[in-house]
C-alpha positions in Angstrom: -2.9 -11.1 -18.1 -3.1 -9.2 -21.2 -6.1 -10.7 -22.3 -7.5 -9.8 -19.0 -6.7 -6.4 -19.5 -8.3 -5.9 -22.5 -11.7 -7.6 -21.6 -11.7 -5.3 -18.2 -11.0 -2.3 -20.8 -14.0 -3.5 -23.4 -16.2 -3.7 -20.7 -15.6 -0.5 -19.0 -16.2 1.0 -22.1 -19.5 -0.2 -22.4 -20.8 1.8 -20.0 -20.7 4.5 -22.4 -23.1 2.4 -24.7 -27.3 3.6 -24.3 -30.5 2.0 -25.7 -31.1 3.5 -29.5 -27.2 4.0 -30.0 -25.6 3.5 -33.3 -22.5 2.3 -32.5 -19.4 2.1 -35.1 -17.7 -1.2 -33.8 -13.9 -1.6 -34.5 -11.7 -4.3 -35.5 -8.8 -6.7 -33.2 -8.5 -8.8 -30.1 -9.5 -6.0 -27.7 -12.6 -5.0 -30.3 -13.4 -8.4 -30.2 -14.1 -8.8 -26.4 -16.0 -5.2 -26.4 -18.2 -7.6 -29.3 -18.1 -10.1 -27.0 -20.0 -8.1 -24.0 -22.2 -6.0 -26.0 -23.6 -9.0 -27.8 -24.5 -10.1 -23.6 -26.4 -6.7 -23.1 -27.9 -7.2 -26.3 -29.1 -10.5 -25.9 -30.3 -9.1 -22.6 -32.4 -6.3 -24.3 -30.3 -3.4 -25.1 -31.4 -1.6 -28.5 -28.5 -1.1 -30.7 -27.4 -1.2 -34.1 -23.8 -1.4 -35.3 -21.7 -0.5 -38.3 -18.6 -3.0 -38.3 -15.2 -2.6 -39.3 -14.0 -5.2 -40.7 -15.4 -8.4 -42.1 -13.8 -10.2 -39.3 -16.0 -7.9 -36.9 -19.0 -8.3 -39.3 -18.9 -12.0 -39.0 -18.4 -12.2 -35.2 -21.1 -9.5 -34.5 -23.3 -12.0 -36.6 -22.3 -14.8 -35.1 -23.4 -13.3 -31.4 -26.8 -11.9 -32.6 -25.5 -7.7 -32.7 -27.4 -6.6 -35.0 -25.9 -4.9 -38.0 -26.4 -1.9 -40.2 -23.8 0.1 -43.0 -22.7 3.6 -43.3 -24.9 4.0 -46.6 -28.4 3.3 -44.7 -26.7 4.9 -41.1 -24.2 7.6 -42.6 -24.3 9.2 -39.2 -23.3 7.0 -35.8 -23.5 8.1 -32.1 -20.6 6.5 -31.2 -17.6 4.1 -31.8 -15.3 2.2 -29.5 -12.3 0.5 -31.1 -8.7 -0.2 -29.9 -4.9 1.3 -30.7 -2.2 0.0 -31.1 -0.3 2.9 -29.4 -1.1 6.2 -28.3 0.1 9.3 -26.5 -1.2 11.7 -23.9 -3.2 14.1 -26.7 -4.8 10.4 -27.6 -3.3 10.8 -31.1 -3.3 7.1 -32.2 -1.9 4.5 -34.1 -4.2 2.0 -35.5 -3.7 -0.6 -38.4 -2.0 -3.5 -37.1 -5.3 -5.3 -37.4 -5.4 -4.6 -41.4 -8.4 -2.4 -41.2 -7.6 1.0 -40.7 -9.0 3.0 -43.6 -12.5 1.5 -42.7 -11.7 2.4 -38.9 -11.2 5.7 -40.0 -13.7 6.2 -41.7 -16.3 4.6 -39.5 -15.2 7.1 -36.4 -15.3 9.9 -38.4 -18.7 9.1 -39.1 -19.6 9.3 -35.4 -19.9 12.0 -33.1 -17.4 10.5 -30.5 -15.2 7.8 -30.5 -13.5 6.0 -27.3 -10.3 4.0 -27.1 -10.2 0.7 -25.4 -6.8 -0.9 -24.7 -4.5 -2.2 -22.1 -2.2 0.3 -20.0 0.5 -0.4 -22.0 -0.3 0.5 -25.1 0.2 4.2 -24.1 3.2 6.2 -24.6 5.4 9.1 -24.2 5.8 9.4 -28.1 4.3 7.3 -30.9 6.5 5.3 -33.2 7.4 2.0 -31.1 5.0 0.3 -33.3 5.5 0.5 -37.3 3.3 3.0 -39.0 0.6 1.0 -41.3 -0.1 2.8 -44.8 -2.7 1.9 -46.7 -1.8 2.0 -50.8 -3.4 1.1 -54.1 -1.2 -1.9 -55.4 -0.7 -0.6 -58.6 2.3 1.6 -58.5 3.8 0.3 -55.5 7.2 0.8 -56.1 6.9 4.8 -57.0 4.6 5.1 -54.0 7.0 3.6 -51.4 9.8 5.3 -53.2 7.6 8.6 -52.9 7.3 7.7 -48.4 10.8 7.3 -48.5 11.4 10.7 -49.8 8.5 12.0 -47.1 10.7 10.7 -44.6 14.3 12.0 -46.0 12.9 15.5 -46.4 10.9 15.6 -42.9 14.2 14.6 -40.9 12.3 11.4 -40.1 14.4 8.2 -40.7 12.6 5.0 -41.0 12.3 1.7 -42.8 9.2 0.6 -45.7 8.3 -2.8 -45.6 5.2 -4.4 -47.5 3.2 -6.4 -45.3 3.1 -10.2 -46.3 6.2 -9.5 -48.2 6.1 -11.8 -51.3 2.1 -12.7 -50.6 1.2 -9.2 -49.8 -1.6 -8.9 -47.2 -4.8 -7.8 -49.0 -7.1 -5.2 -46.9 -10.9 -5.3 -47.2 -10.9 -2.8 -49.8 -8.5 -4.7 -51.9 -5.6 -2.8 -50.7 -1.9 -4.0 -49.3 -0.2 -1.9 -46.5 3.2 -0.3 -46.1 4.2 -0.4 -42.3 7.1 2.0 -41.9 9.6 1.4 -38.9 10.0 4.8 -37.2 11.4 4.7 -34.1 10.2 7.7 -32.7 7.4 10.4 -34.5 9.1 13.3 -34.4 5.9 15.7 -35.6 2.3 13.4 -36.6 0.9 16.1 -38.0 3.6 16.7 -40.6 3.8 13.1 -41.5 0.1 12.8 -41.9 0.2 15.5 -44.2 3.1 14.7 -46.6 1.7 10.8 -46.5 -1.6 12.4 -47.7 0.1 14.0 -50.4 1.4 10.8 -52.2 -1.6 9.7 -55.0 -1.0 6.4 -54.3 -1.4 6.6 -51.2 -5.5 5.9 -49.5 -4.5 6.4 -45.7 -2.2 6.0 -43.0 -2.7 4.9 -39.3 -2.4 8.2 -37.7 -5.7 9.0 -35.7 -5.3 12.3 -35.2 -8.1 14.5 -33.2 -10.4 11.9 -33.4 -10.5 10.0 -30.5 -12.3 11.6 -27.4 -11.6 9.4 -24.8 -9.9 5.7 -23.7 -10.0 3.5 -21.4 -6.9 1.9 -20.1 -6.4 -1.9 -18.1 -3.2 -1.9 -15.7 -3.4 -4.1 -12.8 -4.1 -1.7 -10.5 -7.7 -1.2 -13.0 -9.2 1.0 -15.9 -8.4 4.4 -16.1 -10.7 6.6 -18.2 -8.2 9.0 -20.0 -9.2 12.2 -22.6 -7.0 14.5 -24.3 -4.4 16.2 -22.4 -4.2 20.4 -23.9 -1.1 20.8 -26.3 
């Protein structure tokens, strides 16, 4: 059923994709079925041009004939639709379980507007049910995960570091490994994104924070296009 959900959530979303769009294109299963319908509309005659997220997403968008472009020849997109791995009612978000999130990142702040596709349950009262991803440089590692643990001891914010891939540490796309930090509960984002951003090891963390303008959400009852509730 899940699987379900997230192809009804792709395609819902791409109803929000017009001819001459430059489309940032995001990374994970539900990405992969937006990939999936767009590359149908484009093989059908829609005028597109993407900037992947990933080399997984680069190679599938290949693969299904969407044609491709980067953010040095297209610095500027209309538009990216990507998935979460939780988010809240402001549609702060937490992304990086798919490896990719500085590039993610970086490709929706590039665009004017980006748009969340996921399944219903993926949305909560309070972020923190899924670990925190942390992108780092790999040398170092052991000052900068001393240097979050400090982060979390002075913001009031327990949690638990753990290096992806443990002895084989997971390598991103830009050649760095991750730090997923157990949290429970996120007591303020916008503190944590800060003091994270403070630590020079550190490149980014998988806090989307007043980036993401809209998202569509499968339950079984259907999709339900949500945007940002006021603070």
């Amino acid at each position: 059923m899940s699987d379900e959900l997230k192809r009804a959530a792709a395609e819902a979303a791409l109803g929000e994709v017009e001819t001459g769009m430059r489309l940032g294109i995001g990374t994970g299963s539900t990405a992969e079925h937006f990939v999936r319908a767009l590359a149908e509309r484009v093989n059908a005659g829609l005028d597109i041009v993407g900037v992947p997220t990933s080399e997984r997403t680069a190679s599938l968008c290949r693969e299904l004939g969407v044609p491709l472009t980067t953010l040095e020849d297209c610095p500027e997109l209309d538009l990216t639709v990507d998935g979460a791995d939780e988010l809240d009612g402001r549609l702060t978000l937490i992304k990086g379980g798919g490896g990719a999130l500085l590039r993610e990142k970086i490709v929706a702040r590039a665009s004017a507007r980006m748009i969340v596709i996921a399944d219903a349950s993926k949305k909560v009262a309070r972020l923190g049910a899924f670990p925190l991803p942390v992108e780092v440089v790999p040398f170092g590692l052991a000052a900068t995960r001393r240097a979050i643990d400090a982060v979390l001891v002075r913001l009031g914010q327990g949690g638990r570091v753990s290096l992806r891939g443990g002895i084989t540490p997971f390598v991103t796309d830009g050649g760095h490994h991750i730090l997923d930090i157990e949290l429970g509960q996120i007591a303020d984002a916008d503190a944590l994104s800060r003091a994270l951003l403070e630590i020079p090891g550190v490149v980014d963390h998988g806090l989307f924070i007043g980036i993401a303008d809209a998202a569509y959400l499968a339950g079984e009852a259907g999709v339900t296009r949500l945007t940002p509730a006021p603070d």
